[in-house]
N, C-alpha and C positions, 0 to 999 in steps of 0.2 A: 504467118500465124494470124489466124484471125483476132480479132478484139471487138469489146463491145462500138467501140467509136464506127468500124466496117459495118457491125451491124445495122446501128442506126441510120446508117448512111447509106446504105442499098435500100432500107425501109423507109427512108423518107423517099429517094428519088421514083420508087415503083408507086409510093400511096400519092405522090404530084401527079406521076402519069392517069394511075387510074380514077383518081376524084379529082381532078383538075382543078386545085387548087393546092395551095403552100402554104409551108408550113404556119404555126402558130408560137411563135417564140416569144412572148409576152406574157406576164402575169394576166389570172382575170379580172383582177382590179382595176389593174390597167385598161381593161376595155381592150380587143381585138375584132378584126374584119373576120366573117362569115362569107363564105363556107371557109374551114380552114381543120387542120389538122395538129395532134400534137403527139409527138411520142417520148414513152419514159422508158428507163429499166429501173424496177422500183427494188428488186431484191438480188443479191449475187449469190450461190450460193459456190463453193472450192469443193471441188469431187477429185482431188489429186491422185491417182493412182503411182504410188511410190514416189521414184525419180524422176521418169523418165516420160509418161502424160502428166497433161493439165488438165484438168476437168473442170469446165465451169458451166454453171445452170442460171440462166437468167430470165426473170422474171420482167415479160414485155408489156407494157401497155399502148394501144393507140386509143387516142380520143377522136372523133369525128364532129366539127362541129355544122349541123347543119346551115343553109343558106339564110333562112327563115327562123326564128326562135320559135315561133308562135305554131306556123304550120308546115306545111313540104313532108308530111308523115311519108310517100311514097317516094320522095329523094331520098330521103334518110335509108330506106328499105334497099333501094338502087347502091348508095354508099356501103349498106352492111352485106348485100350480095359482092360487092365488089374487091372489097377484105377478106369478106371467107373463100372466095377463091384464091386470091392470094396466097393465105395460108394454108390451103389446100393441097399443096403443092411444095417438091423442096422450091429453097429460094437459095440462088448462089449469091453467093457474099463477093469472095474471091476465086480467081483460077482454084481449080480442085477443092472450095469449100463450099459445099451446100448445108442449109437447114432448116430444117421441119419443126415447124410448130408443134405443140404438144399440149395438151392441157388447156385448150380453146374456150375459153367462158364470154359471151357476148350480151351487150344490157345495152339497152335500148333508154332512154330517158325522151319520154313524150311531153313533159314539164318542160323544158328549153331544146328540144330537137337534138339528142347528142347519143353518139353513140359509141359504147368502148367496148372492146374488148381487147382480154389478157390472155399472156399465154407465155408458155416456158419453152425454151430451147435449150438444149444442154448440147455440151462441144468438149470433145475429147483431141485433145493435137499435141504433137511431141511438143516436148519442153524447147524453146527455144536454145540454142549452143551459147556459150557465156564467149562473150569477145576478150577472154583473158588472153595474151600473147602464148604460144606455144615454147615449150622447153628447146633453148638449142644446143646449152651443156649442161650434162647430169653427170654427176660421183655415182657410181656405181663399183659395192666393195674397194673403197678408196681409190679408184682409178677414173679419171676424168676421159668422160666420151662426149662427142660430139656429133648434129645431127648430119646427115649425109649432104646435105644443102649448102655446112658451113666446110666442106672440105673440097 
């Protein structure tokens, strides 16, 4: 089953490969090194379909922060090419999960060189099976049966 934690984790390790730099895991108060990146999911949304899928819609941001606060306008552009191909494209999470971005909105901030953009993935997967133990004797019409296993 996929989860958001797969998500982020295939999206950071593709956005280190392609802007060659890591991630951003500090507050900005804090102060952090440049270039560096940072990603959220800021919204979840539950698209259950009955029982038997899960449906969830999540709301992706990456930050990009460029090398330079001041200048590097064409890194930054190099950075924002580098992302939209990314999600261009499905992206596998896990064996047999892939996903497509959706909902692409990209902003460029030339005030401190930073670039975000957001974007939804929605994932429809069967419901995981519950690890309750299996029945091995059931009454049935007041008569006790047992499962083929326990005879």
């Amino acid at each position: 089953m996929v989860t958001a934690v797969d998500i982020i984790k295939t999206l950071t390790v593709r956005c280190r490969e392609l802007l060659g730099c890591d991630v951003n895991d500090r507050d900005i108060s804090e102060g952090f090194e440049r270039p560096s990146f940072f990603i959220e999911i800021v919204d979840f949304k539950n698209e259950d379909i009955g029982e038997l899928l899960r449906g969830d819609t999540l709301n992706i941001y990456i930050y990009y922060f460029n090398e330079k606060r001041l200048t590097g306008y064409l890194d930054l552009l190099k950075a924002r090419e580098s992302i939209r191909e990314l999600l261009a494209t499905p992206l596998q999470i896990i064996d047999g999960y892939s996903l497509t971005a959706d909902e692409i909105v990209e902003t460029i901030n030339k005030a401190d060189m930073t670039y975000i953009t957001n974007f939804d993935v929605t994932i429809y997967q069967p419901r995981p099976e519950a690890d309750a133990p299996y029945m091995e004797e059931l009454a049935i019409n007041g008569q006790q049966q047992s499962s083929e296993e326990n005879q």
